[in-house]
Biopython code that builds the backbone (N, CA, C, O; Angstrom):
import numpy as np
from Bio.PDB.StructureBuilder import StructureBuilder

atoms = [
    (1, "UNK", "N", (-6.811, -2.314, 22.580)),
    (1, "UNK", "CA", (-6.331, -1.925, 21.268)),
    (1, "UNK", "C", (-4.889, -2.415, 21.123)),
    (1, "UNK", "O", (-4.030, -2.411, 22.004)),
    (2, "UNK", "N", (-4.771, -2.837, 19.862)),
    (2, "UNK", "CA", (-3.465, -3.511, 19.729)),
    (2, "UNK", "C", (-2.524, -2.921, 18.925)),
    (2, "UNK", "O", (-3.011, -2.847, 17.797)),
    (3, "UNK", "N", (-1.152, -2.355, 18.955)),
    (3, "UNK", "CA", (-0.368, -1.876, 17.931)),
    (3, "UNK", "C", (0.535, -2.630, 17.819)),
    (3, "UNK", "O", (1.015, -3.450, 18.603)),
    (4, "UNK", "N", (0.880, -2.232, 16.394)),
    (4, "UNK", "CA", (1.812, -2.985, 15.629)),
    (4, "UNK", "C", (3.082, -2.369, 14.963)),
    (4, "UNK", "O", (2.946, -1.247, 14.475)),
    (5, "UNK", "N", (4.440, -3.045, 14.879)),
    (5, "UNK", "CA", (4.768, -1.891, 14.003)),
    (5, "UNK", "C", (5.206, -2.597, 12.521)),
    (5, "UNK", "O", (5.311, -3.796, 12.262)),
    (6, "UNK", "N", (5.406, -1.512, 11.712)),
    (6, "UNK", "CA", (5.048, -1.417, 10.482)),
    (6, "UNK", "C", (6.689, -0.888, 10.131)),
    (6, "UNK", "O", (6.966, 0.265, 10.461)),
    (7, "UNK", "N", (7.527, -1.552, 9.609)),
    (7, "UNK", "CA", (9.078, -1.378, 8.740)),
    (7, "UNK", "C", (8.320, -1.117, 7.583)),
    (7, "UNK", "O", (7.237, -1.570, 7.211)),
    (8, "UNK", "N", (9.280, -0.105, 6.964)),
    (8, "UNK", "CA", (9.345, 0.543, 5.311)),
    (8, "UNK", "C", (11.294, -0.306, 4.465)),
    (8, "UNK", "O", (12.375, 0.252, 4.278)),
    (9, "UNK", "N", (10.956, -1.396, 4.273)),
    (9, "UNK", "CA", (12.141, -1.848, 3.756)),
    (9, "UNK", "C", (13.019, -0.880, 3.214)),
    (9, "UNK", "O", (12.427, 0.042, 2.656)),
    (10, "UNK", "N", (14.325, -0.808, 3.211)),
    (10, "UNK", "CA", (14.905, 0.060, 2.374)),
    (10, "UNK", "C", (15.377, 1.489, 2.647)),
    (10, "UNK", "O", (16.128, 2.237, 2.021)),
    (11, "UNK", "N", (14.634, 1.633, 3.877)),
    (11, "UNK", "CA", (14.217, 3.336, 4.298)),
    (11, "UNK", "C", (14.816, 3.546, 5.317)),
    (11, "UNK", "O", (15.599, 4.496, 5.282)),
    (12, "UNK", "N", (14.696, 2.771, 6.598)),
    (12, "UNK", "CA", (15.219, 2.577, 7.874)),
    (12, "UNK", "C", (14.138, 3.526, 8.625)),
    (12, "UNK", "O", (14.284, 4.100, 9.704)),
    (13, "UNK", "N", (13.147, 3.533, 7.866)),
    (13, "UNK", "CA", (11.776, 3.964, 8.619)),
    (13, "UNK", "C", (11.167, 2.923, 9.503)),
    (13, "UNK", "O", (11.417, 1.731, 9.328)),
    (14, "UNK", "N", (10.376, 3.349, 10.447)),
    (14, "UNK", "CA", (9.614, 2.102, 10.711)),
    (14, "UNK", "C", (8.440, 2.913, 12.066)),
    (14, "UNK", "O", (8.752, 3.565, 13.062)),
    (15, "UNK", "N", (7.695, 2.693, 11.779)),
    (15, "UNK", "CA", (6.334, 3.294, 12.622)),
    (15, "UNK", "C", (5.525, 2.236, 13.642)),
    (15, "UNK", "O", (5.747, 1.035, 13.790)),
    (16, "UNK", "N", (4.510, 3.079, 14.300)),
    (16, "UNK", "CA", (3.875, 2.014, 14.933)),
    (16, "UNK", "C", (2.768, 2.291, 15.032)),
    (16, "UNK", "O", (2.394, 3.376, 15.477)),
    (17, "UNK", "N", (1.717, 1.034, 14.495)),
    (17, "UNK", "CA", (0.286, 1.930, 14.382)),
    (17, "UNK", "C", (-0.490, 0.852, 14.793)),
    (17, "UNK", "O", (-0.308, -0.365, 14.834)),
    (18, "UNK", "N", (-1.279, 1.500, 15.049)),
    (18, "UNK", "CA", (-2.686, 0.975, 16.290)),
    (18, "UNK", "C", (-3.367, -0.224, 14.758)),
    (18, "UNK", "O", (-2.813, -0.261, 13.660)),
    (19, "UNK", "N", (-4.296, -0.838, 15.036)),
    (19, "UNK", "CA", (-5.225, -1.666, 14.773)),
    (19, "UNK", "C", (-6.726, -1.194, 14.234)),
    (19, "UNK", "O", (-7.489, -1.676, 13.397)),
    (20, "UNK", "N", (-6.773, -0.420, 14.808)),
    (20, "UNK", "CA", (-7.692, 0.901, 14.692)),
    (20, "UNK", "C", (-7.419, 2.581, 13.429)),
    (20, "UNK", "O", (-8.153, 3.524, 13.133)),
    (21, "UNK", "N", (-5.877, 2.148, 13.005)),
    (21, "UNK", "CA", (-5.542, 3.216, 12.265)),
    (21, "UNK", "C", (-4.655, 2.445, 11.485)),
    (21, "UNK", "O", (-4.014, 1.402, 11.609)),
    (22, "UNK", "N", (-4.954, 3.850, 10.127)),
    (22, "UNK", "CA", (-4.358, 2.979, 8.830)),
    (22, "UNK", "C", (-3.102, 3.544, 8.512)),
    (22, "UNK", "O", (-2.920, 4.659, 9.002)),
    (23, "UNK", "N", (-2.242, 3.107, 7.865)),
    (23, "UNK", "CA", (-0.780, 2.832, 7.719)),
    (23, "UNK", "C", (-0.426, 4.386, 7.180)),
    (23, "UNK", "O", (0.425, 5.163, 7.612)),
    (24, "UNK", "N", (-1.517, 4.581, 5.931)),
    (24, "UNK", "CA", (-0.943, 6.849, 5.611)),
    (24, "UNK", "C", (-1.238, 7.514, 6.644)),
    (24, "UNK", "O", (-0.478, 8.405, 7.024)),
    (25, "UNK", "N", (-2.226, 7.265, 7.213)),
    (25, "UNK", "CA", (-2.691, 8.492, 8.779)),
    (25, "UNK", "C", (-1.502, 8.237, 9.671)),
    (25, "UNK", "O", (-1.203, 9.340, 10.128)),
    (26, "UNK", "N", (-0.890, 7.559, 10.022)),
    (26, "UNK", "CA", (0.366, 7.017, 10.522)),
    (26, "UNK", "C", (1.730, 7.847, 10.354)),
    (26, "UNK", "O", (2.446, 8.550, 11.067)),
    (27, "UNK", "N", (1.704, 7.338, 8.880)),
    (27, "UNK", "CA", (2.596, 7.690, 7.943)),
    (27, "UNK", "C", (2.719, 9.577, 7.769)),
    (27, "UNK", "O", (3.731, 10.187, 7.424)),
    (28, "UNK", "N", (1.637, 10.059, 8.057)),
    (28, "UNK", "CA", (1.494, 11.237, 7.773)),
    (28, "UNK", "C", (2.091, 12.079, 8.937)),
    (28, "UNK", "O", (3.033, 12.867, 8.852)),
    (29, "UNK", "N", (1.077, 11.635, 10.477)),
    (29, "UNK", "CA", (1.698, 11.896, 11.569)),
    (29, "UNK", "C", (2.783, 11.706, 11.879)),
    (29, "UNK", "O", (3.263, 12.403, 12.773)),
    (30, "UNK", "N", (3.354, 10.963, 11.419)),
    (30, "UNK", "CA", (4.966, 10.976, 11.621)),
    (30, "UNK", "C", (6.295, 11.539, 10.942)),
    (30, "UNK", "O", (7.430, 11.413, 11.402)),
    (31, "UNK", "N", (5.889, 12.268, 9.606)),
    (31, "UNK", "CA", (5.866, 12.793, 8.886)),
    (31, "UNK", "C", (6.746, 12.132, 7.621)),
    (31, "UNK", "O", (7.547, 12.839, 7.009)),
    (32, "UNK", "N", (6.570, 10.954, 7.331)),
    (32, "UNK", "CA", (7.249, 10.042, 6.511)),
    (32, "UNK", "C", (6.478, 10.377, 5.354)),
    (32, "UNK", "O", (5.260, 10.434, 5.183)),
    (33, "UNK", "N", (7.420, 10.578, 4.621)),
    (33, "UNK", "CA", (6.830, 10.845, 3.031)),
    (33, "UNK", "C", (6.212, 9.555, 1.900)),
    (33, "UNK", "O", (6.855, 9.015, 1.000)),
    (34, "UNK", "N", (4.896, 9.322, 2.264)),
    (34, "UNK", "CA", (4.497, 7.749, 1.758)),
    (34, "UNK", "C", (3.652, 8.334, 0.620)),
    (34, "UNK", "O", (2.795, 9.078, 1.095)),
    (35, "UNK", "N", (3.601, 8.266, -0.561)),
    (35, "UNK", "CA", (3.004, 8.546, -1.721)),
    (35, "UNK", "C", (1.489, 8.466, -1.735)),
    (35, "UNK", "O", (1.161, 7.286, -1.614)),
    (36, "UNK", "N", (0.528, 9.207, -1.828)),
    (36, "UNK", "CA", (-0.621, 8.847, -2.124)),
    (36, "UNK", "C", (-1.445, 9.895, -2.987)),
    (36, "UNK", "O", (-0.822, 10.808, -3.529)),
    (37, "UNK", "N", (-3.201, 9.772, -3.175)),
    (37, "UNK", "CA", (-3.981, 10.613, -4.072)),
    (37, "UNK", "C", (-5.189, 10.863, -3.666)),
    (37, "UNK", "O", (-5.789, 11.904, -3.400)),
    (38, "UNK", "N", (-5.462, 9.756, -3.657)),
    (38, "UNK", "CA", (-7.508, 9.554, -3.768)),
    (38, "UNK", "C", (-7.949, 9.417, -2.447)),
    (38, "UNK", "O", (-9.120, 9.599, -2.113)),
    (39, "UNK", "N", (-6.775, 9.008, -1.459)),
    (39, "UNK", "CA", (-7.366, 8.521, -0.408)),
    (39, "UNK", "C", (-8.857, 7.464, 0.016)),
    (39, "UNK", "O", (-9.523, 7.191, 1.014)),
    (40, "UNK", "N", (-8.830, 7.186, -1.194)),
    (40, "UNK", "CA", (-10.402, 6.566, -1.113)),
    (40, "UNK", "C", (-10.337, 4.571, -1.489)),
    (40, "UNK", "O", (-11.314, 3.853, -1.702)),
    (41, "UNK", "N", (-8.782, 4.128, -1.454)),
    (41, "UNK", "CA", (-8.489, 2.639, -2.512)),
    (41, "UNK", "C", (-8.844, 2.722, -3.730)),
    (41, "UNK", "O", (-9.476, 1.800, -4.247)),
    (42, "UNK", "N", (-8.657, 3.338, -4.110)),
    (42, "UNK", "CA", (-8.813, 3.563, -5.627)),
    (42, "UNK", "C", (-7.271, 3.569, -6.730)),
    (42, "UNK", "O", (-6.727, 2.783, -7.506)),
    (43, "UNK", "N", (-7.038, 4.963, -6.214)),
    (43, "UNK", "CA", (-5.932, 5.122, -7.513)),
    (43, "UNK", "C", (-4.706, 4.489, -7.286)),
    (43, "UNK", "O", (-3.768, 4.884, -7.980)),
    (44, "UNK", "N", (-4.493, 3.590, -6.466)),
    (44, "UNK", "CA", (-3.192, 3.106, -5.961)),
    (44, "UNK", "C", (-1.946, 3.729, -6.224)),
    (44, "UNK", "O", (-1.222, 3.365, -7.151)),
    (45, "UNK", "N", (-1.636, 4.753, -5.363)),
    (45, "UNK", "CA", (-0.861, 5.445, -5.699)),
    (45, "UNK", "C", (-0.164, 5.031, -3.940)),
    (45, "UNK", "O", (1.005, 4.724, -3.704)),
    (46, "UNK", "N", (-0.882, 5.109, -3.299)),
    (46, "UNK", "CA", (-0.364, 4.617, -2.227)),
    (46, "UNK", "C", (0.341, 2.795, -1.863)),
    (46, "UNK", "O", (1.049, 2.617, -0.872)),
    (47, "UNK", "N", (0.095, 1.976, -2.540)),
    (47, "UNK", "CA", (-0.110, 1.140, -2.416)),
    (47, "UNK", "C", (2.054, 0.361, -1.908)),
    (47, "UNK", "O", (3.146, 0.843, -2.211)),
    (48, "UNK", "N", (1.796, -0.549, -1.325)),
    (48, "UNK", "CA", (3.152, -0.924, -0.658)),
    (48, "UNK", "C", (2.874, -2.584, -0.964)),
    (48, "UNK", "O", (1.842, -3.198, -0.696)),
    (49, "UNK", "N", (4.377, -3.237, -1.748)),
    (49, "UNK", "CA", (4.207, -4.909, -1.341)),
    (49, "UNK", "C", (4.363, -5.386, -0.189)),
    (49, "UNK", "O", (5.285, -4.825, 0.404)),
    (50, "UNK", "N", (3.830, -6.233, 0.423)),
    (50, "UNK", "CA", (3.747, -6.779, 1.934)),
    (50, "UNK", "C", (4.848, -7.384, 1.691)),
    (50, "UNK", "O", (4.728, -7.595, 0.484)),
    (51, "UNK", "N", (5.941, -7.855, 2.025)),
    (51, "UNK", "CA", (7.063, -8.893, 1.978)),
    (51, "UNK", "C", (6.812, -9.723, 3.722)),
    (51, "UNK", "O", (7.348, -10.820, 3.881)),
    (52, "UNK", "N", (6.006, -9.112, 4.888)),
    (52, "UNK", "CA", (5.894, -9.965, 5.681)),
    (52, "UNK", "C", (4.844, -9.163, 6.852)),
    (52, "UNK", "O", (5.028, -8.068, 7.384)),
    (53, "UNK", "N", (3.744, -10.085, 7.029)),
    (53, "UNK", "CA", (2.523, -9.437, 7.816)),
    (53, "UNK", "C", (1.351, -9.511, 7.205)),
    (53, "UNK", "O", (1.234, -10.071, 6.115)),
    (54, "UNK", "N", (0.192, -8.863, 7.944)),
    (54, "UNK", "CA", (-1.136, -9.225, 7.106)),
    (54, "UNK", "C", (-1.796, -8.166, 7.333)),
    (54, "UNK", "O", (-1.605, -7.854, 8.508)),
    (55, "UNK", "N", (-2.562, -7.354, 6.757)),
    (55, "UNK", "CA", (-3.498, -6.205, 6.304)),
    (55, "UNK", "C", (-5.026, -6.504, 6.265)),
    (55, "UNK", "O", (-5.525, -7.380, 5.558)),
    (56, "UNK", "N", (-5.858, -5.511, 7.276)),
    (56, "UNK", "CA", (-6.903, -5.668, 6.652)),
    (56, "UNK", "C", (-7.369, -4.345, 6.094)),
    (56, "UNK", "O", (-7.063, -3.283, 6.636)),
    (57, "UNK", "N", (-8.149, -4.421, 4.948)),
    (57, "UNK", "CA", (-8.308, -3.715, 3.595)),
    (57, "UNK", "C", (-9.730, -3.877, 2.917)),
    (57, "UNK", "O", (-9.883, -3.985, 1.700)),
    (58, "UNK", "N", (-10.793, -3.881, 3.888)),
    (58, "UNK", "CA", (-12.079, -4.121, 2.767)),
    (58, "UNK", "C", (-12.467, -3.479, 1.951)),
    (58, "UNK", "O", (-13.302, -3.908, 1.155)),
    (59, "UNK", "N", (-11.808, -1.810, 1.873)),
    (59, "UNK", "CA", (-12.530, -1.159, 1.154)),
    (59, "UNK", "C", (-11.184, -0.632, 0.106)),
    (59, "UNK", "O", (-10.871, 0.522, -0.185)),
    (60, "UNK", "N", (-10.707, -1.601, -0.211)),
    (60, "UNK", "CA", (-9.265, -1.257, -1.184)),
    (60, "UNK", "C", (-9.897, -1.843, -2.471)),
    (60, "UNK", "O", (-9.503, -2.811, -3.121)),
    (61, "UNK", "N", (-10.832, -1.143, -2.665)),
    (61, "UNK", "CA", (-11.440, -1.445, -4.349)),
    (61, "UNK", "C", (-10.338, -1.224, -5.280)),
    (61, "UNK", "O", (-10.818, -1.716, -6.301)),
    (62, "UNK", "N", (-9.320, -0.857, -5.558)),
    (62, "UNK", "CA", (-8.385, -0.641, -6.694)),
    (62, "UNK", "C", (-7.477, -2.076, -6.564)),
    (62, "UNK", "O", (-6.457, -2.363, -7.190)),
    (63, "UNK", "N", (-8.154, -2.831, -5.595)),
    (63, "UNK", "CA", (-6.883, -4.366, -5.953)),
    (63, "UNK", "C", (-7.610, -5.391, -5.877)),
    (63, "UNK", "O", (-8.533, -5.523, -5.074)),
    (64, "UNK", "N", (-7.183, -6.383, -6.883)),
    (64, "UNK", "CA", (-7.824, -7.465, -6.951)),
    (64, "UNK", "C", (-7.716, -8.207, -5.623)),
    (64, "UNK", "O", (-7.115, -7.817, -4.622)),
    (65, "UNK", "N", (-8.468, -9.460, -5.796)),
    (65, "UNK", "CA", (-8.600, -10.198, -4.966)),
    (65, "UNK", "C", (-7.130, -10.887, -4.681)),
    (65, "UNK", "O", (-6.511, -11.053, -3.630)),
    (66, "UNK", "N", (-6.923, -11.114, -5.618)),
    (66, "UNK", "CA", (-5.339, -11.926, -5.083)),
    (66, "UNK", "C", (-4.554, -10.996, -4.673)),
    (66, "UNK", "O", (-3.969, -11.157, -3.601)),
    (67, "UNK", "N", (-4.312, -9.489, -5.642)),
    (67, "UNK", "CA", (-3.276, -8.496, -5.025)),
    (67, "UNK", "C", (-3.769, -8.266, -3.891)),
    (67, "UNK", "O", (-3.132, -7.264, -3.568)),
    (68, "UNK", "N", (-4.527, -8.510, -2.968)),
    (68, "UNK", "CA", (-4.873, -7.428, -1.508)),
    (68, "UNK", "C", (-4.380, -8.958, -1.180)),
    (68, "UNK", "O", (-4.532, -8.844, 0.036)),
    (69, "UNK", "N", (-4.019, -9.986, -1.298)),
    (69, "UNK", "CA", (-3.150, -10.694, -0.245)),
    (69, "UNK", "C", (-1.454, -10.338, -0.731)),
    (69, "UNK", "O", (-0.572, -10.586, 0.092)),
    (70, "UNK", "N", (-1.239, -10.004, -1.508)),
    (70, "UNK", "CA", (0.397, -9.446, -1.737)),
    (70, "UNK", "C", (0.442, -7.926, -1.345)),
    (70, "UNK", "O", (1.412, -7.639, -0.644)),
    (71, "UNK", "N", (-0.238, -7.101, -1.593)),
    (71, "UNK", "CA", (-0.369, -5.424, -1.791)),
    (71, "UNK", "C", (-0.888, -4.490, -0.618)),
    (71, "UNK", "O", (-2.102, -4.581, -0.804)),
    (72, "UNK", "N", (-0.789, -3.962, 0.066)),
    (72, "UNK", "CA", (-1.666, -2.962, 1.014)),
    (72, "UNK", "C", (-1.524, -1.488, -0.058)),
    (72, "UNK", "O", (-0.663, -0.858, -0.673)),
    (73, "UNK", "N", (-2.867, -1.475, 0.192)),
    (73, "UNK", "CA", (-2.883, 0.044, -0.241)),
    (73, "UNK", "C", (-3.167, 0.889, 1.246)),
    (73, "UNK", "O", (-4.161, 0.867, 1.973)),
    (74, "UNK", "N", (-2.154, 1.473, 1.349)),
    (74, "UNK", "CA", (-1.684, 2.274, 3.008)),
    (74, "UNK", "C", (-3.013, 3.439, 3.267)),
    (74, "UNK", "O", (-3.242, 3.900, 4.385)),
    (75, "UNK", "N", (-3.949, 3.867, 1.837)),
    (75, "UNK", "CA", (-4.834, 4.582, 2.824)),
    (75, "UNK", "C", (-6.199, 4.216, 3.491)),
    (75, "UNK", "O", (-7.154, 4.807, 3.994)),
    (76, "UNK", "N", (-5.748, 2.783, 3.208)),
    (76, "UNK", "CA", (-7.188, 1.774, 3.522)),
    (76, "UNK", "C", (-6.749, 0.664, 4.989)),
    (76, "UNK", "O", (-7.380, 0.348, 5.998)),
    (77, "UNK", "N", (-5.360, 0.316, 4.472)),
    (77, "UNK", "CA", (-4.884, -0.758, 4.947)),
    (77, "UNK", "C", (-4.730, -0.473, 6.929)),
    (77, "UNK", "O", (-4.163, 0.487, 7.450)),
    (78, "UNK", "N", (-5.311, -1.440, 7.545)),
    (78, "UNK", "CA", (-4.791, -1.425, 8.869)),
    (78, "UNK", "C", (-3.910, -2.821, 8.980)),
    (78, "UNK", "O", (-4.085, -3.801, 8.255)),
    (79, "UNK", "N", (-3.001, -2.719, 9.956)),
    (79, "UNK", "CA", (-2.295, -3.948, 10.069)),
    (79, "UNK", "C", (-3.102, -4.802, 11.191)),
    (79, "UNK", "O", (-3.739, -4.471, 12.191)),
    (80, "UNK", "N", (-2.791, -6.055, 10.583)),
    (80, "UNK", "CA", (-3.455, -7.403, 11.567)),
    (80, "UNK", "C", (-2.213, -8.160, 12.110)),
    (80, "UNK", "O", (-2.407, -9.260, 12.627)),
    (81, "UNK", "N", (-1.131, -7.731, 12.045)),
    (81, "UNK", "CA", (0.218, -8.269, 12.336)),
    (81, "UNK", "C", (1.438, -6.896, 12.347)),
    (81, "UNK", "O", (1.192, -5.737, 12.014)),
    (82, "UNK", "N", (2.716, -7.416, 12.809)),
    (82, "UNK", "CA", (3.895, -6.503, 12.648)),
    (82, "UNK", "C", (4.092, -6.731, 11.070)),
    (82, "UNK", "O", (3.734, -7.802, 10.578)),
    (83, "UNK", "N", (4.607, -5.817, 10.354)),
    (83, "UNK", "CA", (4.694, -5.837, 8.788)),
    (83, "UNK", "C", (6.134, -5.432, 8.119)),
    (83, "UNK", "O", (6.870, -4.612, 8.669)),
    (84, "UNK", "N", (6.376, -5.893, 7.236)),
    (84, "UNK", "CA", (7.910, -5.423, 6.255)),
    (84, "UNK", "C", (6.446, -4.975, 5.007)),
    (84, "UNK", "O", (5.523, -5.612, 4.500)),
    (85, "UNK", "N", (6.889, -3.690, 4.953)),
    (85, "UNK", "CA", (6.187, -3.202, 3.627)),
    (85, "UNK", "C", (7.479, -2.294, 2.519)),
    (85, "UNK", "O", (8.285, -1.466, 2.944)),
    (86, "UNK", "N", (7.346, -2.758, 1.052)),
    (86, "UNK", "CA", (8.345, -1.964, 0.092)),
    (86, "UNK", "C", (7.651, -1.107, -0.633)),
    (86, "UNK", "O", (7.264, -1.322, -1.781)),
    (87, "UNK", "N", (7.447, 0.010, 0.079)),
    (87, "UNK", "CA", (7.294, 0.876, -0.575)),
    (87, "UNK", "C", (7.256, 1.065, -2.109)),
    (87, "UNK", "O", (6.333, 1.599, -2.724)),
    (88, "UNK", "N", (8.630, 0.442, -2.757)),
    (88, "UNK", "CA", (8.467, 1.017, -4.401)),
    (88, "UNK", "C", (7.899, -0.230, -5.297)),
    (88, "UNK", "O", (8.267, -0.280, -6.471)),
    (89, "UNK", "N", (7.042, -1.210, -4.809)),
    (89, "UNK", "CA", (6.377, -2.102, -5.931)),
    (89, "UNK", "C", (4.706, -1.482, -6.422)),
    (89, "UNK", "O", (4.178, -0.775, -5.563)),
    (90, "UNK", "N", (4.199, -1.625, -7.229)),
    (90, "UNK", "CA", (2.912, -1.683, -7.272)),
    (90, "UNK", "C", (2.474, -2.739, -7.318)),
    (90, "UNK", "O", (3.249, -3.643, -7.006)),
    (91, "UNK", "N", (1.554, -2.983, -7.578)),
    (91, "UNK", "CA", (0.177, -4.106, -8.311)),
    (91, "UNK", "C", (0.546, -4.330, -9.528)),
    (91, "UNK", "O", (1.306, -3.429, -9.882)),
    (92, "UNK", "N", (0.329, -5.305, -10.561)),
    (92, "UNK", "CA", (-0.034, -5.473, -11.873)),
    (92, "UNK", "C", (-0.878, -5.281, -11.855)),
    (92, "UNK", "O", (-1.126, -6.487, -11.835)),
    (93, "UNK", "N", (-1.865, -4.830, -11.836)),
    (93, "UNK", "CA", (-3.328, -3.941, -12.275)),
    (93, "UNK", "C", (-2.847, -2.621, -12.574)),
    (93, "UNK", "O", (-3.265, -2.116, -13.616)),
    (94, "UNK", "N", (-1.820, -1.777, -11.654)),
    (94, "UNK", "CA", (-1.684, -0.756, -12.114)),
    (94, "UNK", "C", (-1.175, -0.620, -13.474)),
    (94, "UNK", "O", (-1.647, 0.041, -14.399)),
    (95, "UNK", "N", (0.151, -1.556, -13.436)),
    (95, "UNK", "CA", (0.797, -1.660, -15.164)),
    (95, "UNK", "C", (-0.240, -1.769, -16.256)),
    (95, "UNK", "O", (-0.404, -0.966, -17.175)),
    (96, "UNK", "N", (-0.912, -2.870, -16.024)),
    (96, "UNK", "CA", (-2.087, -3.200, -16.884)),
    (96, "UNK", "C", (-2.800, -1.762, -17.364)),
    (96, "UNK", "O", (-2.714, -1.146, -18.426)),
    (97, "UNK", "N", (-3.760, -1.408, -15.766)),
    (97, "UNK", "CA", (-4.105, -0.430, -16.847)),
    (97, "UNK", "C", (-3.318, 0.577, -17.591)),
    (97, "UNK", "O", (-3.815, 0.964, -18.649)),
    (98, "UNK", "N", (-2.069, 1.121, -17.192)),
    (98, "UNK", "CA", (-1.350, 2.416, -18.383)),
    (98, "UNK", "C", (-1.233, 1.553, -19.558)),
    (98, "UNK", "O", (-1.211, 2.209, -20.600)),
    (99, "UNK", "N", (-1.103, -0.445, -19.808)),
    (99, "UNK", "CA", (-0.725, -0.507, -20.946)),
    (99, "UNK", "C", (-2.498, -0.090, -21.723)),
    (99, "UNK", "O", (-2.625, 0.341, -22.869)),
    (100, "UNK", "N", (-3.669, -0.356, -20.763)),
    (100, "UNK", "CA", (-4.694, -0.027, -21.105)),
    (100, "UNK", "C", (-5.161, 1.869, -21.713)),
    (100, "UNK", "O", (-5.930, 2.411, -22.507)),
    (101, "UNK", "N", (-4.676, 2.043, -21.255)),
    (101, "UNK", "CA", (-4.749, 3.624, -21.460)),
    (101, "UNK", "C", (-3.878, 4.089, -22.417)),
    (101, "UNK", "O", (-4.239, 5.116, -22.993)),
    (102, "UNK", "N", (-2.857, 3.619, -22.729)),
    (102, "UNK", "CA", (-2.432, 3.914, -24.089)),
    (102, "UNK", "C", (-2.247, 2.808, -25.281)),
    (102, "UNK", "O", (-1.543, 3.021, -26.268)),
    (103, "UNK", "N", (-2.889, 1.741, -25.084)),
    (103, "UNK", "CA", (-2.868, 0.763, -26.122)),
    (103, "UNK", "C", (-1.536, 0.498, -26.578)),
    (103, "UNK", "O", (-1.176, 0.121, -27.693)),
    (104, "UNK", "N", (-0.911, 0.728, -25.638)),
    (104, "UNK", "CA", (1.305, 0.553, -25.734)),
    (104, "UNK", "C", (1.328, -0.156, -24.616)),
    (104, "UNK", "O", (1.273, 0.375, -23.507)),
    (105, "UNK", "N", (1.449, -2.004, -24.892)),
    (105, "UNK", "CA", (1.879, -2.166, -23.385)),
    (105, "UNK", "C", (4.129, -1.589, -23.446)),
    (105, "UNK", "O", (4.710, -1.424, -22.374)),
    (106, "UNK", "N", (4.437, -1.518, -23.989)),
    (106, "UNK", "CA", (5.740, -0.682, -23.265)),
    (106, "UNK", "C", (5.359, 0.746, -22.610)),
    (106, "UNK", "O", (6.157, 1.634, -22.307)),
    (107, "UNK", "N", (3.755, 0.763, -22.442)),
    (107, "UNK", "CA", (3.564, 1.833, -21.437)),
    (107, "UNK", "C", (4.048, 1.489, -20.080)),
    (107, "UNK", "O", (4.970, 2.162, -19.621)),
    (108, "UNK", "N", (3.637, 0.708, -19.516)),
    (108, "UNK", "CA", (3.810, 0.134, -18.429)),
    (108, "UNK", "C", (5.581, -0.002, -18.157)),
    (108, "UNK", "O", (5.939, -0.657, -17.179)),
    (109, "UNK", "N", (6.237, 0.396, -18.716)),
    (109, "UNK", "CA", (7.868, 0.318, -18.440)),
    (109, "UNK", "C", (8.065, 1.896, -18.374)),
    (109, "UNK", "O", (9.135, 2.191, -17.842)),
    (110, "UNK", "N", (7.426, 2.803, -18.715)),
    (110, "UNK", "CA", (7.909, 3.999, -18.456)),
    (110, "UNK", "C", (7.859, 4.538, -17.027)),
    (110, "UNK", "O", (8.308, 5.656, -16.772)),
]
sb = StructureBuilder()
sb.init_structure("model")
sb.init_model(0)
sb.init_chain("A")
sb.init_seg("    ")
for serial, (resi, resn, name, xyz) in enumerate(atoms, 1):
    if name == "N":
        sb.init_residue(resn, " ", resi, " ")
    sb.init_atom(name, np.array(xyz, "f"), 0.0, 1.0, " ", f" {name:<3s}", serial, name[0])
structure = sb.get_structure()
């Protein structure tokens, strides 16, 4: 089994997690406060930009195909490498949909 560790840019956090375990179960045990909901890849509430490393994520249904090579969503995501993850970006899917949900894209800026 292989571990890796995992930097939170910005934070001066930084963890170390197995290959076998995903980045919030991690995150949780250690008691780092990493945002999440659904636990399931869905509501991306968890979700972190990769700035350096690689994720695997098959069951991160809430990101497109191109975002799951920029995006980990941390309650899906295991690392396949050491990682720089930023915590405060999302996806454009997420923006998209609030401008979707209120037919205001200056939703997406609130």
């Amino acid at each position: 089994m292989t571990d890796y560790t995992v930097e939170f840019v910005g934070t001066g956090e930084t963890i170390t997690v197995s290959e076998k375990d995903t980045i919030l179960r991690r995150c949780i045990d250690e008691g780092i406060a990493q945002e999440y909901s659904c636990r399931v890849g869905m509501c991306l509430a968890c979700s972190a930009e990769i700035l350096e490393g690689e994720v695997t994520q098959p069951a991160a249904h809430g990101l497109t195909d191109e975002e799951k090579e920029r995006y980990a969503l941390t309650c899906m995501a295991r690392p396949a490498s050491d990682l720089k993850l930023d915590r405060g970006e999302y996806p454009p899917s997420l923006e998209a949909d609030a401008v979707d949900a209120t037919g205001d894209p200056s939703a997406a800026d609130d």
